[in-house]
N, C-alpha and C positions, 0 to 999 in steps of 0.2 A: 446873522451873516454880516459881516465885515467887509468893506467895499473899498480899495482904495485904488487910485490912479496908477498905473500901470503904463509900460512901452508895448508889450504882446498884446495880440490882438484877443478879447475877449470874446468866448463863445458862450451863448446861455441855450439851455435846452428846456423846453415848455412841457412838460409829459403829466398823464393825468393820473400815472398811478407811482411811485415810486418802484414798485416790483416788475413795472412793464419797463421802467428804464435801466433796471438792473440785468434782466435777461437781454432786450433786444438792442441796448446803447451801450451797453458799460463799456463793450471792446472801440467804437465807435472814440467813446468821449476819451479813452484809457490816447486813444493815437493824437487827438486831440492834444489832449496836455502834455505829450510826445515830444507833438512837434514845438510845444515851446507858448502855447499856448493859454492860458487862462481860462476853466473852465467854470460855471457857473447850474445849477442845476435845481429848475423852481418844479416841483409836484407834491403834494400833500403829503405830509408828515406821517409815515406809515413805518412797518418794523426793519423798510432795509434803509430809512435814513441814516442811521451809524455806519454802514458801511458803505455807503455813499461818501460823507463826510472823510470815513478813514483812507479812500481811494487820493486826499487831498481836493476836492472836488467844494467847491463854494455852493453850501445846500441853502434853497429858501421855499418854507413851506406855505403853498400857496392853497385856499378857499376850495380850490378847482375841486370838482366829483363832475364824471361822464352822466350823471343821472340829471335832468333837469326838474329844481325841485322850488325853492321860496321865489322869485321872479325878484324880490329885491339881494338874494342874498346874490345872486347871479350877477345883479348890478353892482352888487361888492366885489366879487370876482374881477370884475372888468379894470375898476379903480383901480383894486390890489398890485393888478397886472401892468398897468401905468406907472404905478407907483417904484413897483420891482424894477421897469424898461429904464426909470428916470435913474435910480438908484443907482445901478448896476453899470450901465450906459456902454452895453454889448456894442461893441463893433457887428456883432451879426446873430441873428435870433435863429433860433431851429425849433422848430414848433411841430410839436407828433401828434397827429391823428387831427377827426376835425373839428373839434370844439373847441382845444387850444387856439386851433386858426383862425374860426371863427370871433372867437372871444382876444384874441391879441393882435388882431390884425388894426383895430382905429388904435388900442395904445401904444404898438410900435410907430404908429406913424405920428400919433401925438409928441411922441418922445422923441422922434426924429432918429430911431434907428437904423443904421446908414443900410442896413442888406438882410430880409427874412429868406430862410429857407423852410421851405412847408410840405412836409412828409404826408403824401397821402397814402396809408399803411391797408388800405381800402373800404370799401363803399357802405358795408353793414350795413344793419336793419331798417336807414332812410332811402337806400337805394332797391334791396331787394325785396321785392311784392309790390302790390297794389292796394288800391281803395284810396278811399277820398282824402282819409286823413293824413298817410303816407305821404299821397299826392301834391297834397297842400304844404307840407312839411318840404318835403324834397323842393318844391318850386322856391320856397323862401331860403334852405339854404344852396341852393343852386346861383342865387341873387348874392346872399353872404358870400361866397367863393369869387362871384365876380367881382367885388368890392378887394377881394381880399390879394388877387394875384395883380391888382392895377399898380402897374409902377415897372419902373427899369430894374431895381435891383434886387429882383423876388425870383425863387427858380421853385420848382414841384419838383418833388422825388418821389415817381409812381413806383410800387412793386409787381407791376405787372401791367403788360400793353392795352389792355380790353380797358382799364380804367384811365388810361391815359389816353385813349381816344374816346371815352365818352366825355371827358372835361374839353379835349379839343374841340370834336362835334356839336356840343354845344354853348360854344365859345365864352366856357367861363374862363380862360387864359389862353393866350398867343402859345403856340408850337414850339416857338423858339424856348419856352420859359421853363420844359415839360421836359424832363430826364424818369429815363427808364433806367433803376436799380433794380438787383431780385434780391430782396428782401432786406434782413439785418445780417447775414453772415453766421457762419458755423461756425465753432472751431474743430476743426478736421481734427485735431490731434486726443480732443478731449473725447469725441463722438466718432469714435471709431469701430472695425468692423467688429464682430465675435462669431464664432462658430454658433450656429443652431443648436439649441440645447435638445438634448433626447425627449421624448412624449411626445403628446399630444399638443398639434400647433397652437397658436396661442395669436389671435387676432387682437393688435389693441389700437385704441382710438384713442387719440390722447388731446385733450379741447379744455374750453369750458363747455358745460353742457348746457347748451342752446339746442334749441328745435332746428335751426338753420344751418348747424355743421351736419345736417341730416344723422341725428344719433337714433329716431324713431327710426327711420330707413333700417339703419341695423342693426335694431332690436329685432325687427319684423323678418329681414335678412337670417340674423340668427335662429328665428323660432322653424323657417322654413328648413335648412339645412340639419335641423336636430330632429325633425319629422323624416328628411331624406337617410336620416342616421348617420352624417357625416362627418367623425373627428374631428374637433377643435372646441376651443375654449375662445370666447368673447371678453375683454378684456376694455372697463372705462376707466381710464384716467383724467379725474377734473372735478372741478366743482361750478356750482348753481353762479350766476351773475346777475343778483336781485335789481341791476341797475338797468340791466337789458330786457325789452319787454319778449323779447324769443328765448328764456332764462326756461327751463325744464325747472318741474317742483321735487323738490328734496323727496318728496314723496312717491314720485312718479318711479327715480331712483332706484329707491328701496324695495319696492314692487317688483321691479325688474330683477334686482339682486334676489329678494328671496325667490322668485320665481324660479331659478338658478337658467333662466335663459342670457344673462351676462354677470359677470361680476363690476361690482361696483367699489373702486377701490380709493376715491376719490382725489387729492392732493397726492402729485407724488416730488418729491423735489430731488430725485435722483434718476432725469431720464436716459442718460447712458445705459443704468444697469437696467432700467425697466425697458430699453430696447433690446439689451442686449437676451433679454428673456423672452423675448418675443421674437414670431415667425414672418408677420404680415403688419403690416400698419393700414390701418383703410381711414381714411376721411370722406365721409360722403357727404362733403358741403355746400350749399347751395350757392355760396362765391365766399373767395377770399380775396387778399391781398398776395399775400406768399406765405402760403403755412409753412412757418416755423417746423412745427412736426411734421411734417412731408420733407422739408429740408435736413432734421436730423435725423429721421430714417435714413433720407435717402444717405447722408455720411456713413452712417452707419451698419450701412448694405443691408438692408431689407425693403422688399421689395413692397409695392404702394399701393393700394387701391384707392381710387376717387373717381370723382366726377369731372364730367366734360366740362367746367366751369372758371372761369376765368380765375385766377390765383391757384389755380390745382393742378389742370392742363398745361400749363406753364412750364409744373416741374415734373413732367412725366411727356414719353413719349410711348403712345399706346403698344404693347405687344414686346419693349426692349426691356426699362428697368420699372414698370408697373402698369395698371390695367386702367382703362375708364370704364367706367359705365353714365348712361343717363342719369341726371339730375333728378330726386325722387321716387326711384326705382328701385324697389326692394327685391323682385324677382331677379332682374338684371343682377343688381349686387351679389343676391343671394351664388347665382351663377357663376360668376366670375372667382368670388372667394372661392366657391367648391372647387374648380381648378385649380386654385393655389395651394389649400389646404392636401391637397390629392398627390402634388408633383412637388418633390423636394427640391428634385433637380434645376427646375425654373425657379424656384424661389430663389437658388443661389446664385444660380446665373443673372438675374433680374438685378439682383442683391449686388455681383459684382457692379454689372453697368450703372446703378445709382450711385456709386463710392467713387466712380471714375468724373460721373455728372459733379456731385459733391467739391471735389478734387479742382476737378477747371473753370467751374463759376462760381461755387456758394462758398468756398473757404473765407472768413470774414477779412483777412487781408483785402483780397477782393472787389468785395465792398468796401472797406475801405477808404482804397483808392477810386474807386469812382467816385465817392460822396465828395474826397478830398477834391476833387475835380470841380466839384459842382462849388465847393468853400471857395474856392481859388478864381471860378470866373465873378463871384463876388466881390471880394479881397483881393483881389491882382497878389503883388508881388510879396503882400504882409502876411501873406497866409505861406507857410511852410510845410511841403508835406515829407522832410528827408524821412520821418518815422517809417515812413509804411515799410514792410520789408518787400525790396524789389523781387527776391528771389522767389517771393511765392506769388507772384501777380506778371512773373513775363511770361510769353510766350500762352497766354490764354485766349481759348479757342470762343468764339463766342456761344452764348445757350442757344441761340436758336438756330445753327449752325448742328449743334451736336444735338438737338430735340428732331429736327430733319432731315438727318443724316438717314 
């Protein structure tokens, strides 16, 4: 990476996978470089760095892995991260998820980076459960985060309200600093609706496979309703995350597959057409941020199953375009699929009302423009958002307005 002095403001983006900045940033950084701006983009050197790079995008591969592994190789990480801040010397850092923020928070301040924006994308495996050693965990970076949001010119980007008041609550950052986004944005036009295909429904879940997007729940969900004798087909799409200790074994997997109480289909990298084959999306998660896949369903008009759980509840409102059930509840689940599986007529209907939800808050225009918002109380007047297109972000009703309607 080649660095040289510039008049446009530089933006650098911290992310821990390069495949998580191509799905959930590219449309973000694409309005970015838009509006006239200089983008920069540090995450470990993986298969979509060339097209990172080809986007025009200034790539630098950075140490970083979400897994914590040598305790000195970590201490390299942090340098690197210095190193990169000094090099680069962003007018404003954006930093995803929280180890990034964790780990870049003393070198942006070392380096004197004038403005961090810090994407809490949410709360995972250190927030949800108990015991000592969680506890101990969560306590220490609960401490990190308060280190991390100290200063005037640092703002949070929650994906959803539950996790943006448990950071206020327990005052690891001022209110003022805490903006509510739902999520990274669709694109409405690529994730669009299709007719139901003829057969047998076809429920898919589409994750990495964790124990905490509740995928045991509906394993157990599907053994119940093939004992009731009720139509459908179980459907996983994902793979194992060796890095996460709630990672499901390749093994457990294949079990289930042969078993044929689901299919296991694993990686799929074309989810338009693997929605457009499907009848129901269900995530039985035990918390999110903003599922992504509950967001392209819902563009996509099909209708949702989840849990009453914070990043889930969010994008559904019970009985219009998807169903809740209790968190860990396989009978419930079981339940509620069997009505959908049963009724085509609500699946469509369901299906319309998520396309329209889709439509007036998740279109990534959208997003956006709120993020551009959060850049600009940063950067005042150096920050330019003429990119965003106006015509898909006026007259937008807000989500919690049309979730409570």
């Amino acid at each position: 990476m080649t660095i040289s002095a510039t008049n446009p403001p530089r933006l650098l983006f911290v992310v821990t996978e390069d495949q998580y900045f191509w799905m959930h940033r590219l449309a973000l950084a694409r309005a970015v470089r838009d509006a006239g701006c200089e983008v920069v983009v540090a995450t470990p050197s993986g298969p979509f760095q060339k097209r990172i790079e080809a986007e025009g995008f200034l790539f630098y591969p950075l140490r970083l892995r979400r897994k914590i592994r040598n305790p000195w190789v970590e201490l390299l990480t942090i340098l690197d991260l210095y190193s990169l801040f000094r090099l680069a010397r962003p007018d404003l850092v954006h930093l995803v998820e929280m180890k990034p923020i964790l780990y870049g928070t003393l070198p942006a301040r070392l380096a004197r980076v004038p403005a961090r924006v810090h994407a809490i994308t949410g709360l995972g495996y250190v927030f949800i459960g108990n015991g000592w050693k969680r506890t101990l965990l969560r306590t220490g970076v609960e401490w990190g985060f308060r280190f991390a949001f100290w200063g005037k010119h640092v703002r949070a980007i929650f994906h959803n309200p539950d996790d943006r008041e448990v950071f206020t609550t327990r005052h690891l950052l001022r209110e003022s600093q805490a903006v509510w986004v739902m999520g990274s944005g669709v694109d409405t036009e690529v994730f669009a609706p299709a007719s139901e295909l003829p057969g047998e429904p076809v429920v898919l879940l589409a994750s990495r496979m964790l124990w905490d997007k509740g995928i045991g729940e509906l394993v157990e969900a599907a053994r119940l309703l093939k004992k009731r004798g009720v139509p459908g087909k179980f459907v996983l799409a994902g793979v194992p995350d060796p890095d996460n200790p709630a990672s499901i074994p390749e093994t457990h997997l294949r079990s289930w597959n042969e078993e044929g109480v689901v299919e296991w289909i694993g990686f799929h990298n074309d989810m338009p057409s693997l929605l457009a084959q499907s009848h129901i999306v269900c995530l039985p998660s035990y918390r999110e941020g903003a599922s992504r896949a509950l967001i392209e369903a819902a563009s996509c008009g099909r209708p949702i199953v989840t849990t009453d759980v914070p990043g889930c509840r969010d994008l559904v409102r019970d009985g219009w375009n998807g169903l809740l059930v209790p968190v860990k509840d396989a009978v419930a689940l079981a339940d509620v699929l069997q009505t959908l599986l049963t009724n085509g007529e609500m699946r469509r209907e369901m299906g319309q009302h998520g396309r329209e939800l889709a439509l007036a808050r998740f279109d990534k225009a959208i997003i956006i423009r709120d993020t551009f918002a959060v850049y600009q109380s940063l950067l005042g007047g150096r920050f330019c958002t003429g990119a965003v297109r106006a015509e898909a972000i006026q007259n937008v009703e807000p989500v919690s307005r049309i979730l409570q309607a």
